[in-house]
GUZA-308364 format. One record per residue (C-alpha): x, y, z; residue number from 1; residue in three letters. Coordinates in nm, 2 decimals, decimal comma. Layout:
// residues N
NODE:X:Y:Z:NUM:ala
...
***
This chain:
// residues 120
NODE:1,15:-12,64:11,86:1:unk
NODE:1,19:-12,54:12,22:2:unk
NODE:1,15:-12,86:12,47:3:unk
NODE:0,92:-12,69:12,64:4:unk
NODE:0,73:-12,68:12,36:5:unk
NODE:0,79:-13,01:12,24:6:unk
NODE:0,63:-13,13:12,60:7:unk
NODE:0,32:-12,93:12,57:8:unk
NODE:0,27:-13,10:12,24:9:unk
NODE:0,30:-13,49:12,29:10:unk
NODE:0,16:-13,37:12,59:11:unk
NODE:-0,16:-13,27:12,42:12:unk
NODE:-0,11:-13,56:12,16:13:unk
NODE:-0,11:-13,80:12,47:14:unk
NODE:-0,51:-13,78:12,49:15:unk
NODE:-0,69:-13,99:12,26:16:unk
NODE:-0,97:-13,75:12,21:17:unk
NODE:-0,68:-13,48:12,13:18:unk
NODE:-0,54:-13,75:11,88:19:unk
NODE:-0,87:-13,85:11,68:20:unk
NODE:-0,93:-13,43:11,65:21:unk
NODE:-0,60:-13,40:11,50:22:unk
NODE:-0,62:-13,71:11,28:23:unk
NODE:-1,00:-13,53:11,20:24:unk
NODE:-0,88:-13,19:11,09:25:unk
NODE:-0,57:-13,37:10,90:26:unk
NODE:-0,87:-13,43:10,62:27:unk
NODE:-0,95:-13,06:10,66:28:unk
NODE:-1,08:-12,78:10,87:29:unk
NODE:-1,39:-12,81:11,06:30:unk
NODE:-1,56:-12,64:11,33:31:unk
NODE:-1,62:-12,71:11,71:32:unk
NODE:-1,91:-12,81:11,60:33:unk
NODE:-1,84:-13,04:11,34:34:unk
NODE:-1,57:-13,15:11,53:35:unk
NODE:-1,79:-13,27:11,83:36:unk
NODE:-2,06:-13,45:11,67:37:unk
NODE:-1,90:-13,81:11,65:38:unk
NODE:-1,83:-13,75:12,02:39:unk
NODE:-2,08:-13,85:12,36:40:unk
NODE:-1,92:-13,51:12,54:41:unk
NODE:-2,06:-13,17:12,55:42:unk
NODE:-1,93:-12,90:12,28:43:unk
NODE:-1,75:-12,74:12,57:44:unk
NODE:-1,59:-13,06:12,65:45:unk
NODE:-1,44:-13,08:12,30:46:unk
NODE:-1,36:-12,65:12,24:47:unk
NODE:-1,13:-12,74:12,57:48:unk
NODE:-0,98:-12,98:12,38:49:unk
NODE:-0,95:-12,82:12,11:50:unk
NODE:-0,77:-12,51:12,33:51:unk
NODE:-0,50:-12,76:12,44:52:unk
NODE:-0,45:-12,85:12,12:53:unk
NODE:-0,42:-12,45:12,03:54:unk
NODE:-0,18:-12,36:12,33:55:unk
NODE:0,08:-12,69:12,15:56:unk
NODE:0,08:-12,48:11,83:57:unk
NODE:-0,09:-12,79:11,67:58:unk
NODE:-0,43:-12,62:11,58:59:unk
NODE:-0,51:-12,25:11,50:60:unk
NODE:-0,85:-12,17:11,45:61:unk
NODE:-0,99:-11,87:11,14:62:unk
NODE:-1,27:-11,69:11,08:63:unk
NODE:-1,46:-11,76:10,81:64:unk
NODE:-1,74:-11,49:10,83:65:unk
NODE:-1,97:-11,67:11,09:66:unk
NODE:-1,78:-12,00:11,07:67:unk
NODE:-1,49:-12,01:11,28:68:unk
NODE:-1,30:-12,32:11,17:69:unk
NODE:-1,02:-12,54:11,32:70:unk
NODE:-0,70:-12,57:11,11:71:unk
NODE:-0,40:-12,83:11,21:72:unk
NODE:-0,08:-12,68:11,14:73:unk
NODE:0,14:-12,92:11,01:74:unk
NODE:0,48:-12,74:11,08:75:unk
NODE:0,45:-12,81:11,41:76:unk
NODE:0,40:-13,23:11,29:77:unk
NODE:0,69:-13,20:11,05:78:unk
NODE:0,95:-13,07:11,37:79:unk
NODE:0,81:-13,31:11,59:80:unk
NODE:0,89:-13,56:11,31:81:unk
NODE:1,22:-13,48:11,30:82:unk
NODE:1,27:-13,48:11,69:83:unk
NODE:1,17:-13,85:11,65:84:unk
NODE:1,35:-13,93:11,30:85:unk
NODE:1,67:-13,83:11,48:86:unk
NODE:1,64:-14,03:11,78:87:unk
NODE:1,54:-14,37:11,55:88:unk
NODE:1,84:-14,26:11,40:89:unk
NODE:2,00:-14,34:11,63:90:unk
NODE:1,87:-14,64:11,79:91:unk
NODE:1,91:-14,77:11,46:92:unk
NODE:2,30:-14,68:11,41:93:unk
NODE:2,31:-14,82:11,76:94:unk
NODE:2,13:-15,14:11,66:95:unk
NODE:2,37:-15,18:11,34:96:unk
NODE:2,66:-15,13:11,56:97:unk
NODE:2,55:-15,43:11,78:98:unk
NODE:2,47:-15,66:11,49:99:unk
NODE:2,82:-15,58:11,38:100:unk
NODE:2,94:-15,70:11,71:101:unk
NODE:2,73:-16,01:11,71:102:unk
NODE:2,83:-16,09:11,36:103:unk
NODE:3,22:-16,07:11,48:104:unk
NODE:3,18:-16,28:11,74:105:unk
NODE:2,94:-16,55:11,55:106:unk
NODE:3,23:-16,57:11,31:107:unk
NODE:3,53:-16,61:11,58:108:unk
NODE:3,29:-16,88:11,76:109:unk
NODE:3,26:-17,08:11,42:110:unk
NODE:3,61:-17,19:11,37:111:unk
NODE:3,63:-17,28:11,76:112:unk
NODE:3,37:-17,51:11,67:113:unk
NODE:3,50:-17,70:11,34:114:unk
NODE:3,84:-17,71:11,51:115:unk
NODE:3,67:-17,92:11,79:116:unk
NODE:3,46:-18,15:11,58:117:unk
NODE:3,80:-18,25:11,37:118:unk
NODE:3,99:-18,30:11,73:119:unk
NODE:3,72:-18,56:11,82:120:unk
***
């Protein structure tokens, strides 16, 4: 996935309306419709949206002979998920490296410290 893509999706994720639609249509398709009534905005409010959500790659909409539902395409989840999985990856090698350290260093500090207490 391209990083410009990448931005225009947690871009689009960074809105919590944007979030709860995607979280909605993670259950199963729906319409605009459908999709506005939990919501105090206008239908128009929540097809824009629902476009933003479109122009990530997150949602593609069908037609269903009159219906024309929203579907959440889940690739685009599953390469965002491994854009993040590598970077905890990471933080968590980094994060094992340090503990290592710290365990070194507890164990040079604890002879230092019987040594002194038999000196006394």
């Amino acid at each position: 996935m391209s990083d410009d893509r990448l931005s225009r999706v947690f871009s689009a994720l960074a809105d919590p309306t944007r979030r709860d639609i995607v979280a909605r249509l993670a259950t199963g398709d729906a319409t605009v419709n459908e999709l506005a009534e939990p919501y105090e905005v206008t239908v128009q409010a929540v097809s824009k949206h629902i476009r933003v959500l479109e122009d990530a790659g997150l949602v593609s909409r069908t037609r269903d002979a009159q219906r024309r539902p929203c579907h959440l395409e889940g690739e685009v989840l599953d390469l965002m998920t491994r854009w993040i999985e590598r970077y905890r990856r990471e933080a968590e090698d980094r994060f094992l490296r340090l503990d290592a350290v710290l365990d070194r260093m507890k164990e040079q500090s604890v002879p230092d410290t019987a040594t002194k207490r038999t000196a006394s």
